[in-house]
C-alpha positions as a Python dict, from the first residue, in 0.01 Angstrom:
ca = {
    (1, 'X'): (0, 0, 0),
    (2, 'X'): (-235, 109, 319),
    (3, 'X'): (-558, 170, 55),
    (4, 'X'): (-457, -180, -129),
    (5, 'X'): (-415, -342, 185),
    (6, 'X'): (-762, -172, 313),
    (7, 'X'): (-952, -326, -7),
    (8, 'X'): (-800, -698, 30),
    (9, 'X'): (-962, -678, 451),
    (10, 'X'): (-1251, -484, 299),
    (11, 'X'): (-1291, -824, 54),
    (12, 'X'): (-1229, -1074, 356),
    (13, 'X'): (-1462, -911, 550),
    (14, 'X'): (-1734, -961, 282),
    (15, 'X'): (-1644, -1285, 186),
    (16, 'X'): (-1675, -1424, 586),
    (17, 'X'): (-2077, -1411, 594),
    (18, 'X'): (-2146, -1542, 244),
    (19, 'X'): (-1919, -1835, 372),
    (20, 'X'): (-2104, -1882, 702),
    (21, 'X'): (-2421, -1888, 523),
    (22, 'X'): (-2308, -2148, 259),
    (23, 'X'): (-2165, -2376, 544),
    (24, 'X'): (-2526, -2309, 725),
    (25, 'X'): (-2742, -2425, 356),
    (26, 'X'): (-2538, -2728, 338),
    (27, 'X'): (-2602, -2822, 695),
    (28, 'X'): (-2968, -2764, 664),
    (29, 'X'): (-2952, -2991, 331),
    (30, 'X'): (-2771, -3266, 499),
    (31, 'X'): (-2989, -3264, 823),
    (32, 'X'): (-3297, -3280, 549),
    (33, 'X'): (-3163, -3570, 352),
    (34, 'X'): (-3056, -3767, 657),
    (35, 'X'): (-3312, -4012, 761),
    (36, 'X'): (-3484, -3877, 1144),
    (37, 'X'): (-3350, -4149, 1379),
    (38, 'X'): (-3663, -4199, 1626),
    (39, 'X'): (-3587, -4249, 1959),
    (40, 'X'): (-3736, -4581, 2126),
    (41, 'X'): (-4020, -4556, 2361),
    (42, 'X'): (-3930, -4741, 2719),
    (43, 'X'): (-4237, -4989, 2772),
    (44, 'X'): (-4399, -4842, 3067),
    (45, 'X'): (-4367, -5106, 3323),
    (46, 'X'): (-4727, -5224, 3453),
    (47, 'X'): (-4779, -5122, 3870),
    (48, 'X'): (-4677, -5484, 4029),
    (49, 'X'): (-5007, -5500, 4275),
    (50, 'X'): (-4867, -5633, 4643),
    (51, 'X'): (-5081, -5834, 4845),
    (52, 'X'): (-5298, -5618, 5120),
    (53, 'X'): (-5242, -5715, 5439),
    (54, 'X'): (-4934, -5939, 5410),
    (55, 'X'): (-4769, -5798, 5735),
    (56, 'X'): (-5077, -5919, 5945),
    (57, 'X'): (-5082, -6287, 6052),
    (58, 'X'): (-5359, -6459, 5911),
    (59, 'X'): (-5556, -6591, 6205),
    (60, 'X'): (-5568, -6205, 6286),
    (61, 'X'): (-5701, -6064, 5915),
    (62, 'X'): (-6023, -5918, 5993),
    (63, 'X'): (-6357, -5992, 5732),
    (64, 'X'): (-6256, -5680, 5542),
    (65, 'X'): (-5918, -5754, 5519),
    (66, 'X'): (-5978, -6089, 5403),
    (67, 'X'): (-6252, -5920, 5151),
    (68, 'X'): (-5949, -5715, 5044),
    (69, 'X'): (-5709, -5964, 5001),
    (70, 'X'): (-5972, -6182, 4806),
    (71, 'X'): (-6022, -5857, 4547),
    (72, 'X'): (-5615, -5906, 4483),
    (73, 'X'): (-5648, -6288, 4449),
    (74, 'X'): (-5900, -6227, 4222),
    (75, 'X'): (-5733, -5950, 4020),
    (76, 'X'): (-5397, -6175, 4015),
    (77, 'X'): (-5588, -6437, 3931),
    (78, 'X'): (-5476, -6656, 4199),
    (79, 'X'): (-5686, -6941, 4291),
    (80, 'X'): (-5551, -7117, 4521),
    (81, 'X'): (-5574, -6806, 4737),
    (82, 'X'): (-5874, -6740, 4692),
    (83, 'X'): (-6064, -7060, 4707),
    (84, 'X'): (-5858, -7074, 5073),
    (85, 'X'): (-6033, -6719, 5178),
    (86, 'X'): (-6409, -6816, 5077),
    (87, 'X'): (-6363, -7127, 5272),
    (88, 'X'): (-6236, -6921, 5562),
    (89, 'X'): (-6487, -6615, 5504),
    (90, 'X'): (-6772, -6925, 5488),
    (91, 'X'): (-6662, -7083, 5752),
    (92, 'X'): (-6578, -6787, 6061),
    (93, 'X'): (-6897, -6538, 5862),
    (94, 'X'): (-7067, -6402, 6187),
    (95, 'X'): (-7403, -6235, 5971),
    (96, 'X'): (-7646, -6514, 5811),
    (97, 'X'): (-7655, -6275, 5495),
    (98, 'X'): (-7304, -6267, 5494),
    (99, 'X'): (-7280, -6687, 5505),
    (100, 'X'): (-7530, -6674, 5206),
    (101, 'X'): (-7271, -6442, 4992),
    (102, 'X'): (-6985, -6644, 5085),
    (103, 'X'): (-7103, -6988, 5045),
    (104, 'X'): (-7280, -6918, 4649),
    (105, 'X'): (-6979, -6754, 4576),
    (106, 'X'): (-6800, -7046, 4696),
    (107, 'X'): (-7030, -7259, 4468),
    (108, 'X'): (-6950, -7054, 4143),
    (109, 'X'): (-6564, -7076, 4232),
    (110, 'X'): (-6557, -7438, 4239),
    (111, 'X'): (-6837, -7470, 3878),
    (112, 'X'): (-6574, -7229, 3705),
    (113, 'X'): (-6311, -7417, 3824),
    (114, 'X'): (-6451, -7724, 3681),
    (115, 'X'): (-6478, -7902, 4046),
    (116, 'X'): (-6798, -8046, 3971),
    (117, 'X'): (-6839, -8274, 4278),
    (118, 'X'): (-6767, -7997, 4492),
    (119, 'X'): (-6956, -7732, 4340),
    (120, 'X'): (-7266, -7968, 4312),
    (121, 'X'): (-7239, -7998, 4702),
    (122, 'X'): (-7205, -7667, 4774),
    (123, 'X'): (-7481, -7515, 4566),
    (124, 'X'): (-7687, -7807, 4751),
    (125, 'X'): (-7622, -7682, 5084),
    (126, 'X'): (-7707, -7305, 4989),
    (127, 'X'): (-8068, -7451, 4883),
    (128, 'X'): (-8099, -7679, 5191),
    (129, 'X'): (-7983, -7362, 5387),
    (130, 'X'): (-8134, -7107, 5258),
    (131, 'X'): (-8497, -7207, 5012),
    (132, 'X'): (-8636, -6855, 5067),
    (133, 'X'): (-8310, -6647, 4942),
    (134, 'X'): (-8376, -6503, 4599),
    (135, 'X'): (-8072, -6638, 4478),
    (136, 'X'): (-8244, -7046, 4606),
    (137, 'X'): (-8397, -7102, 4220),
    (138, 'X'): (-8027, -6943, 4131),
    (139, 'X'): (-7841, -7209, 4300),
    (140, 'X'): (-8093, -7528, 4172),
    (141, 'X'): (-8095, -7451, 3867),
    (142, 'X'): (-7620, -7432, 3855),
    (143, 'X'): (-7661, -7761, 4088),
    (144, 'X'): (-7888, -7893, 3793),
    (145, 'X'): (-7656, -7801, 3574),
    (146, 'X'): (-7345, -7906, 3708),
    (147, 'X'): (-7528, -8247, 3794),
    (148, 'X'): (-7567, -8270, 3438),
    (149, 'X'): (-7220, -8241, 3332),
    (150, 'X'): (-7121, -8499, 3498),
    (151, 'X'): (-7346, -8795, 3378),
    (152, 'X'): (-7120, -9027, 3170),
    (153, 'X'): (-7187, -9199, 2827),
    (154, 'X'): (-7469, -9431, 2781),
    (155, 'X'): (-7241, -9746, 2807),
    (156, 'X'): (-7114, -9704, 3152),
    (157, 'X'): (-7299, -9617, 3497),
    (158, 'X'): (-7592, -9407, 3455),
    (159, 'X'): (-7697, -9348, 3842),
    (160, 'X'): (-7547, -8998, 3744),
    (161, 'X'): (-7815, -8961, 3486),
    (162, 'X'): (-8098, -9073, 3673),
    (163, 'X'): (-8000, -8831, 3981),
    (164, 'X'): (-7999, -8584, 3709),
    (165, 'X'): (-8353, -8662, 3629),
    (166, 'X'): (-8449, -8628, 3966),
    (167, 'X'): (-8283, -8322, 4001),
    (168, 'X'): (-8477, -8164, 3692),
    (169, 'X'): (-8833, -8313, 3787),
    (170, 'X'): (-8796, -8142, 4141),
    (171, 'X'): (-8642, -7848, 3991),
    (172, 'X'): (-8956, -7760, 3765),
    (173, 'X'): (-9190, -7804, 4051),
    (174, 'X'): (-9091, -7464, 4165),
    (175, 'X'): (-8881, -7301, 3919),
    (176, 'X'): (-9062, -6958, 3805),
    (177, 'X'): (-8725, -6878, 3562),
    (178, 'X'): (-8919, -6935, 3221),
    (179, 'X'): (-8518, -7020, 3077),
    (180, 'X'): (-8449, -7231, 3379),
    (181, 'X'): (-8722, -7425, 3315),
    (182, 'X'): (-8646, -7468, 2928),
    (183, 'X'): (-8273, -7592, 2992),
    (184, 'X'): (-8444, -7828, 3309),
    (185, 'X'): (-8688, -7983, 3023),
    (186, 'X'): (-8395, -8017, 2755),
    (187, 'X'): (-8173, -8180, 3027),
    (188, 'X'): (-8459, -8398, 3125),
    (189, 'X'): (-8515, -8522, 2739),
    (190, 'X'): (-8099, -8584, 2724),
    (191, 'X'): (-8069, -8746, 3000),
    (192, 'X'): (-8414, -8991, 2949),
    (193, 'X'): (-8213, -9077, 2609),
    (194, 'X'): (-7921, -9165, 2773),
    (195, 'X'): (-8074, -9421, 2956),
    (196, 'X'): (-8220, -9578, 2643),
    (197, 'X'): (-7932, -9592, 2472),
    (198, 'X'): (-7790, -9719, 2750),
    (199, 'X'): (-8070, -10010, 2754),
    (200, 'X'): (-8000, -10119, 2378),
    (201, 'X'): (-7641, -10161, 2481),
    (202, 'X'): (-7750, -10366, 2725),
    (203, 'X'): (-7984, -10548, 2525),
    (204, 'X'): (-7686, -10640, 2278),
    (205, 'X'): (-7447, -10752, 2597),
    (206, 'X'): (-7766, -11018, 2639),
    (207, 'X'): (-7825, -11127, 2317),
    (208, 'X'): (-7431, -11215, 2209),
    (209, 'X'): (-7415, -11381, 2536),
    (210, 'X'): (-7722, -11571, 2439),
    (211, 'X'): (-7968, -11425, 2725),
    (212, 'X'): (-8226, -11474, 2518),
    (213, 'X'): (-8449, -11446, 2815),
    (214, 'X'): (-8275, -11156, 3033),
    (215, 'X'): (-8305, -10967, 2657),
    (216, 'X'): (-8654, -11002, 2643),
    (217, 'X'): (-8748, -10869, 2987),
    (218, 'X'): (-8489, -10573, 2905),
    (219, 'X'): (-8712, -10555, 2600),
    (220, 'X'): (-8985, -10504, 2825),
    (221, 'X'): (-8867, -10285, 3037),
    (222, 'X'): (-8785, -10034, 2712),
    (223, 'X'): (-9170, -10080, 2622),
    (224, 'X'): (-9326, -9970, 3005),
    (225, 'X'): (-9051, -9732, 3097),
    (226, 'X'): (-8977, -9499, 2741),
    (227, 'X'): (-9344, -9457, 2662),
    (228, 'X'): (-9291, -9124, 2586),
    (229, 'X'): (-8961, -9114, 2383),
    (230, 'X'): (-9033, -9183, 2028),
    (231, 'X'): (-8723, -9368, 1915),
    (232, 'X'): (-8818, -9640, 2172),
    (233, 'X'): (-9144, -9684, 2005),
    (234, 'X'): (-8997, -9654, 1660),
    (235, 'X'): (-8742, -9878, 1713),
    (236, 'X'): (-8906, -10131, 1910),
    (237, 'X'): (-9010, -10334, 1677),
    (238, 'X'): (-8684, -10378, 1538),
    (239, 'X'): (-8535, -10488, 1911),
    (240, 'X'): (-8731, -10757, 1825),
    (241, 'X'): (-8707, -10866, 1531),
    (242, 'X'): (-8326, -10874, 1633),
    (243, 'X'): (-8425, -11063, 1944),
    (244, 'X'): (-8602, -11310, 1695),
    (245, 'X'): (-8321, -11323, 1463),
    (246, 'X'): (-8070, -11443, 1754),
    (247, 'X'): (-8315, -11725, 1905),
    (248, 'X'): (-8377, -11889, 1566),
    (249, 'X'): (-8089, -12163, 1521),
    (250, 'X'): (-8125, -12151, 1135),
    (251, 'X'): (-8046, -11750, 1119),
    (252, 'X'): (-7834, -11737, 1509),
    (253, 'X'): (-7487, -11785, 1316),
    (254, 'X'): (-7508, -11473, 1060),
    (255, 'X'): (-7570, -11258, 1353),
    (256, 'X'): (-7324, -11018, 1487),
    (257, 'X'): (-7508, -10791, 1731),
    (258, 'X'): (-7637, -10443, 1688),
    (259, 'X'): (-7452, -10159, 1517),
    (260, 'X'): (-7511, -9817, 1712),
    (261, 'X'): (-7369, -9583, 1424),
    (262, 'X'): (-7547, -9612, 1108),
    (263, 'X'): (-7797, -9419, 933),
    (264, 'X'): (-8179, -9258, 985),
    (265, 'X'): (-8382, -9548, 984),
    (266, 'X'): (-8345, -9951, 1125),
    (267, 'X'): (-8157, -10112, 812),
    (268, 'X'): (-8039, -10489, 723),
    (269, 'X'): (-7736, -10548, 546),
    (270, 'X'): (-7511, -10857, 420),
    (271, 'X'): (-7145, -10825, 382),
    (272, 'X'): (-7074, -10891, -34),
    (273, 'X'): (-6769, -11157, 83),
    (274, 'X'): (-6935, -11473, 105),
    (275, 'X'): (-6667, -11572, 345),
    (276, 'X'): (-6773, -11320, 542),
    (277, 'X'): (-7143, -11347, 483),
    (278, 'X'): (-7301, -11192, 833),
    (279, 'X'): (-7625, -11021, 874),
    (280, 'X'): (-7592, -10736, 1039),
    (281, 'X'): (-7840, -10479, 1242),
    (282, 'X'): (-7810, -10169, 1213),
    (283, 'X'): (-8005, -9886, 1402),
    (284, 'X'): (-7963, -9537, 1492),
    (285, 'X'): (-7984, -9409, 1820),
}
């Protein structure tokens, strides 16, 4: 009984690892079949930047505190901060370089910011301030520009236009920029046929309000003052044949006024419904 009983422990005792290390296999399988689960990342939460300064009152910021605080309006992309700290830097600036800085920077806030009035006056008053800086041609050439962008279309007022005009002519008496004074020459072209297109509109008001003789003299005018412009002298002689079309009684009723939007060259037309039977100008500007 005691060697029987010895051989069924002796069995047990062998049997215990082989089942250990069939239980371990089939772990091992099942961890390999089992998809990994990955864990999710946390999104690292961006640094919140704080305002410099924000304990000190703000008639007591010193420049470079201000000069800091302006770096964090910038970064945080506040402008209403910032445009209030170059006005204050501008304004309380103790060094005449310092002024300069403050005051073009000023400038290029308000031309990004699309506050053309304003950025047109204060790139004026850096020239007027300061015509020997080397940033002078800098700032006539952005107040040329932004005088440009805000001339209207050739049917309403043009005074923004001509001022442009002016602007460029006196710009290119001393600009040295060789690209400054390309853009200054393009503008100047623009702008010069602006203001004939804005003539031929008025030319039309005249003739369909029967000013025969006020659309002469604007006539005229077109001939002395776009000499140099060659759809003036191209289309010239058109204006007044149109002119002569409108003052003869036997050809005044088919006339409907000048078309601004058709075509390459000066073309005549009739409608195909005799109802409707018109003669039309056409020209393009």
């Amino acid at each position: 009984m005691f060697v029987s009983l010895s051989k069924k422990t002796w069995f047990l005792l062998f049997l215990l690892p082989l089942n250990s290390m069939i239980s371990f296999a089939k772990s091992s399988a099942k961890k390999e079949t089992e998809p990994t689960q990955l864990t999710k990342k946390r999104p690292v939460k961006k640094a919140r930047l704080t305002r410099p300064h924000s304990d000190v009152l703000w008639k007591n910021l010193t420049e470079q505190q201000l000069i800091d605080q302006l770096d964090y309006a910038r970064a945080t992309r506040d402008s209403e901060l910032e445009c209030k700290i170059l006005l204050h830097l501008s304004k309380t600036a103790k060094q005449q370089s310092n002024l300069k800085k403050y005051l073009l920077q000023l400038a290029d806030f308000y031309f990004n910011q699309k506050s053309l009035p304003k950025a047109l006056e204060y790139y004026t008053a850096y020239g007027t301030l300061f015509p020997g800086s080397l940033n002078a041609e800098y700032a006539a050439y952005k107040a040329l520009i932004t005088s440009f962008y805000t001339t209207l279309e050739p049917n309403r007022d043009t005074t923004p236009t001509e001022q442009t005009i002016t602007l460029a002519t006196e710009f290119l008496k001393t600009a040295l920029n060789e690209d400054y004074r390309t853009e200054a020459v393009t503008i100047i072209q623009q702008c010069t046929q602006k203001l004939f297109t804005h003539e031929l509109y008025v030319f039309d008001h005249y003739i369909k309000q029967k000013k025969y003789s006020s659309a002469q003299h604007r006539l005229e005018y077109i001939e002395k003052q776009f000499k140099t412009l060659a759809d003036a002298q191209r289309l010239l002689p058109h204006l007044q044949d149109i002119l002569a079309t409108a003052q003869d009684p036997k050809t005044r009723s088919f006339f409907i006024g000048v078309d601004f939007d058709y075509g390459i060259e000066p073309k005549t037309t009739r409608l195909r419904n005799k109802a409707q039977k018109r003669h039309v100008d056409r020209i393009k500007v």
